[in-house]
N, C-alpha and C positions, 0 to 999 in steps of 0.2 A: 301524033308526032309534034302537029304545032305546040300542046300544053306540054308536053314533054321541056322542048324549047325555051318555053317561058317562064317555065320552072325556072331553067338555067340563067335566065337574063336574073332571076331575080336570088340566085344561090350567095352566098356569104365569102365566096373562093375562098374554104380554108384554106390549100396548100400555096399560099401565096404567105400563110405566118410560119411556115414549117424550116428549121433550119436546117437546108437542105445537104449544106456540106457539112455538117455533122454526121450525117446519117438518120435524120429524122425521119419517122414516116407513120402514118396514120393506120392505126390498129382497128377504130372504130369508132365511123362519125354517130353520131346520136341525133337524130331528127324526133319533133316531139310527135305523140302518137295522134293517129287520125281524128282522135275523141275532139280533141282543141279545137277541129275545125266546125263541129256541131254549130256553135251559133254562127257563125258565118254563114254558115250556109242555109241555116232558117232565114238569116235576115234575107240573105239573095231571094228564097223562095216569096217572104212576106212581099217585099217588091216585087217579084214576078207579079203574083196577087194583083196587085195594086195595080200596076200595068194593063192588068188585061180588062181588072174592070171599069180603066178610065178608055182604052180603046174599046169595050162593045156596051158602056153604056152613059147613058147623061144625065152625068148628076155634076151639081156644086161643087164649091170647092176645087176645085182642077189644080189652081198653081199651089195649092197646099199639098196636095195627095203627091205630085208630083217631085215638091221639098222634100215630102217624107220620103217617097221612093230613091230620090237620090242622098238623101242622109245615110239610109239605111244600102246604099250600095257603096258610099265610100267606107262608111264603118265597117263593112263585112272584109272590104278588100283591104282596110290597115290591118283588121286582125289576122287576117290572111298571113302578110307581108312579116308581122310582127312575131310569129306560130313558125311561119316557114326559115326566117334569119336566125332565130333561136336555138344554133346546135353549140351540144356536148362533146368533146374531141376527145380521145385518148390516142396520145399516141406512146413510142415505147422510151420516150423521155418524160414527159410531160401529161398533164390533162388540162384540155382549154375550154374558157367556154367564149362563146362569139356570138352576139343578140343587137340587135337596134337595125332600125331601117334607114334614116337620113345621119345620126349620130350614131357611132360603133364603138361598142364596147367586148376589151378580148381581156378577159380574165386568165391568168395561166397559175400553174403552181406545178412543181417539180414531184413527179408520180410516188419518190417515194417520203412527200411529205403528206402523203393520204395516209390517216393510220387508222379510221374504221370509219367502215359504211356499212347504214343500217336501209336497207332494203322495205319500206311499205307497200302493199299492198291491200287496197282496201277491195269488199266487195266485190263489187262493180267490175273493179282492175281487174281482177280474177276472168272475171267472165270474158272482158275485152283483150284483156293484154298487156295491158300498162300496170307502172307503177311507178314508184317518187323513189330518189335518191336523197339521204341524210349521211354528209357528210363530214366528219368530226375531224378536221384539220387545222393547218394554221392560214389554209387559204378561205377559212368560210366566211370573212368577212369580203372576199374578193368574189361574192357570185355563185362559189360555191357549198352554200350551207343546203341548200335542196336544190334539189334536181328532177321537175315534175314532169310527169306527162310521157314518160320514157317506156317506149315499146319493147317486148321481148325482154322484160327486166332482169328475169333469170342469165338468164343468156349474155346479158350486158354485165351481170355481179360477176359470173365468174372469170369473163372475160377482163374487167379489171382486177381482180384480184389473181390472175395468173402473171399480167403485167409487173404487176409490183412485186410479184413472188421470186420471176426473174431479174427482176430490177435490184433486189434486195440480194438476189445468189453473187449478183456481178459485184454486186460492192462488197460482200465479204470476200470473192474469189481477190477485190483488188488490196483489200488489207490484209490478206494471207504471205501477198508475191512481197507486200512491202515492208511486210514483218518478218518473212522468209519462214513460217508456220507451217509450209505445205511441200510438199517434193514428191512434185506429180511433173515435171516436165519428160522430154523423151529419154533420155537417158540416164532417167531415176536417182541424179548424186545431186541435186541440189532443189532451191525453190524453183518456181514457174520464171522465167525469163532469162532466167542465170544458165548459160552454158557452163561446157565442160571444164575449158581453164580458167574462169573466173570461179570459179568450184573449187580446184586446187589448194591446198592450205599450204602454208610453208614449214611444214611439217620437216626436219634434216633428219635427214637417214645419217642409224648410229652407227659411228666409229669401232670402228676393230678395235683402238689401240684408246686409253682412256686419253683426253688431252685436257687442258683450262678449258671453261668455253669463251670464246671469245667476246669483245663487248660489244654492244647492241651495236648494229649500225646505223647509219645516219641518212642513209639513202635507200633505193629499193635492191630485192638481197635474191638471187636466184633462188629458185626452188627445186632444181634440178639432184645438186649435189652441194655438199658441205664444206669444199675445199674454199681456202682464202683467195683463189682465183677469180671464184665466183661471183666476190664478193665488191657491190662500187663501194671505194670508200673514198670520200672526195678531199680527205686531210693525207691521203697518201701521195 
């Protein structure tokens, strides 16, 4: 529970960038895979080492061995800090990426300005879990042209690519309503947003009896029926 903890003192708080009165919300933080911690934790072990054999034995050298042991345990704990700050966000606006430990850097770009990612997997990856993100956007010079080290790769490609698959339905559903292309709302006579009497055309029911038709009017003209009653004419 304590390392639990101090995980958390030392987390990136993404949902402190998420704009929350939009309705932003986080689809899938990306933490990089445990592989990255590999030297780190040699180097901790090399200092263990080192440790033990300046407590049970006497040799030379002490305040050297000693430099090196604490070299090698501040270096293990930047790369630590450095591995663990480093997440990939997607949420169902956006994808961010958030890295640095005393300086912060938060890269963002609009989900559906990703337009392909190419998936690597080397080896290795295979066997462990991981693999690297390449992504061909207009944000790759903003942090996102790779994306390394990322666990459960599969699973994370399709996860954003359903993102964006929705992200792309919404915005054609929204140039449909705005083009009036579609007439799907609940009572089938017009586009999406348009109720019934905005529906309405002013279509005049014909006359029994042939007449002139009258001249265009000038103001708004009932729809109901075709009598000159009906009619505002603001010159009369």
């Amino acid at each position: 529970m304590a390392g639990i903890g101090l995980f958390r003192i030392f987390d990136p708080k993404v949902r402190r960038h998420l704009i929350s009165d939009e309705g932003e919300v986080v689809i899938d933080e990306v933490r990089q895979h445990w592989v990255v911690y590999g030297l780190p934790m040699l180097e901790v072990a090399l200092a263990a080492v080192l440790l033990f054999v300046l407590a049970t034995t006497s040799i030379g050298g002490t305040q050297v061995l000693l430099a090196i042991v604490l070299v090698l345990l501040a270096h293990a704990f930047w790369q630590f800090l450095t591995h663990h700050r480093d997440r990939f966000v997607v949420t169902n606006m956006r994808v961010m990426r958030i890295r640095g430990v005393f300086s912060q850097s938060i890269a963002t770009t609009p989900i559906a300005r990703v337009l392909d990612i190419t998936l690597k997997k080397p080896s290795i990856g295979r066997i462990l879990g991981y693999g690297h993100f390449v992504f061909e956007s207009a944000a790759q010079d903003q942090g996102f042209r790779e994306i390394r080290w990322v666990s459960r790769p599969d699973d994370r490609d399709l996860t954003i690519q359903r993102v964006i698959q929705r992200t792309g339905l919404r915005a054609a559903a929204s140039v449909d309503v705005l083009e009036g292309d579609e007439d799907s709302d609940d009572d089938g006579t017009g586009p999406i947003g348009m109720d019934s009497a905005q529906e309405v055309t002013t279509t005049v029911a014909p006359a029994h009896h042939a007449r002139p038709a009258p001249a265009a009017p000038t103001g708004p003209r009932s729809i109901f029926n075709s009598d000159r009653g009906n009619w505002t004419d603001d010159g009369d």
